[in-house]
C-alpha positions as CSV (number, residue, x, y, z in Angstrom):
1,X,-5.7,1.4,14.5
2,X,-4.8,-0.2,11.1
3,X,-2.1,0.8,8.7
4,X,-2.6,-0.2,4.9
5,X,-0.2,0.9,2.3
6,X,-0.4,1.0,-0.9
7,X,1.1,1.6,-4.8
8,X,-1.1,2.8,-7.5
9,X,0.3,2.7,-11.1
10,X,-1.2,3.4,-14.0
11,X,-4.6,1.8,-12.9
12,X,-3.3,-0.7,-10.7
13,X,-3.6,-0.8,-7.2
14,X,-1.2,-3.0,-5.0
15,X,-1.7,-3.3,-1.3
16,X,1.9,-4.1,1.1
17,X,1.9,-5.0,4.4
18,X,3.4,-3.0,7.0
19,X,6.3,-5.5,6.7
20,X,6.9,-5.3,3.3
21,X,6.5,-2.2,2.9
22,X,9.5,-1.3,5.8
23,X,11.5,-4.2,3.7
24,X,10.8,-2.0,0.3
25,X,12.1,1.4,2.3
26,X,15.1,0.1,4.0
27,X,16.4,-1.6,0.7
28,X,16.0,-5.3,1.7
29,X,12.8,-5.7,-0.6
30,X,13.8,-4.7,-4.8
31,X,10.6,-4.0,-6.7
32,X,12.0,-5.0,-10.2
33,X,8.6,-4.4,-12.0
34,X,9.4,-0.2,-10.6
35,X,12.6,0.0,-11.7
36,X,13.6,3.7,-13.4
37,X,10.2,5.0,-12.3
38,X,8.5,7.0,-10.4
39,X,5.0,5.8,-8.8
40,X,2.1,7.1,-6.6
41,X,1.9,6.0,-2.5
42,X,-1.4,6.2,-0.5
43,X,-1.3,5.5,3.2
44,X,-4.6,4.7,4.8
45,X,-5.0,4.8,8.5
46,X,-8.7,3.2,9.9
47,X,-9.3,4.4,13.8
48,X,-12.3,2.9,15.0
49,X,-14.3,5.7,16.9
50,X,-16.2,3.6,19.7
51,X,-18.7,6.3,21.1
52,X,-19.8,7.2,17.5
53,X,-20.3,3.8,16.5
54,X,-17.8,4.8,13.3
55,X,-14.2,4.7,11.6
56,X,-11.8,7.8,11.6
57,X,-9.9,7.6,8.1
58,X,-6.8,9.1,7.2
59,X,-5.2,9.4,3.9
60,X,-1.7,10.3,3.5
61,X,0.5,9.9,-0.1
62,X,4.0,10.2,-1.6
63,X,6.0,9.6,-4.8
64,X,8.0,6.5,-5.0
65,X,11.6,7.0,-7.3
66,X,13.0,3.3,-8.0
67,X,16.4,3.0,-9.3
68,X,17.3,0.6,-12.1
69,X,17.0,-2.1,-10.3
70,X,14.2,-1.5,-8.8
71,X,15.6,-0.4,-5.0
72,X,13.3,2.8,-4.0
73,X,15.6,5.7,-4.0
74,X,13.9,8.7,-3.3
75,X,10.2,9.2,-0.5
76,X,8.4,12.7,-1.8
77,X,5.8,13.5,-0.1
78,X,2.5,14.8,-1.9
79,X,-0.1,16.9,-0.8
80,X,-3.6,15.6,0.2
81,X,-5.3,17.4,-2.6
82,X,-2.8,15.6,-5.2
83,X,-4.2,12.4,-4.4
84,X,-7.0,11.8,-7.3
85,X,-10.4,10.6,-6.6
86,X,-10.0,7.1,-8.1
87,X,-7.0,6.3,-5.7
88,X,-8.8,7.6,-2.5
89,X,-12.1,5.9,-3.3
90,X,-10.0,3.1,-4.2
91,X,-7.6,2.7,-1.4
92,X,-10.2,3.8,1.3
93,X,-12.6,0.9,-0.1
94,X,-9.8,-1.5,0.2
95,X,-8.7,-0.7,3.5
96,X,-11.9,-1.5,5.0
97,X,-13.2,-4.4,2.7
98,X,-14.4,-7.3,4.8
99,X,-13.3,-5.3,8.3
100,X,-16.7,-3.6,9.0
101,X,-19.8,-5.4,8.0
102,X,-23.1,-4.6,9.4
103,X,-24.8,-7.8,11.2
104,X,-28.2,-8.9,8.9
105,X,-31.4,-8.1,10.5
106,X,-33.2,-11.1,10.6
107,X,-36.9,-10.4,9.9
């Protein structure tokens, strides 16, 4: 299974680690470029599914309240069906860039 978290604001999409991401939510981490906002979450979870030869995928989101310095304050979560299509497409994409590539068929 594979975890990728990520912020999507105004267009941009940043990917965090699993380690800095518990570093943003316990307060060590500040995220100065947030601060006095409120920003989108998306969670993507990847379970590779052996007897169908596939990937499971999971999307889960939230809203992300930074204070003024940029210290997250506030985890809301948001319904499935909130998340647009650009930042599902998006994050999906990105969790599973370069993880599953078909092997070329050599002719």
């Amino acid at each position: 299974m594979d975890v990728k978290h990520f912020i999507v604001n105004h267009g941009e999409v940043r990917e965090f680690t699993g380690e800095e991401g518990s570093k943003v939510a316990n307060g060590e981490r500040l995220l100065p470029e947030y601060a006095d906002s409120k920003i989108r979450y998306v969670q993507v979870v990847v379970q590779p599914r052996e007897q169908e030869n596939g990937v499971q995928v999971q999307i889960a989101g939230a809203y992300l309240q930074f204070d003024e310095n940029g210290r997250l304050s506030e985890a809301a979560a948001r319904e499935s069906d909130d998340l647009d299509r650009f930042e599902q497409e998006t994050c999906v994409q990105l969790a599973l860039h370069n993880r599953y590539i078909e092997p070329a068929t050599v002719h």
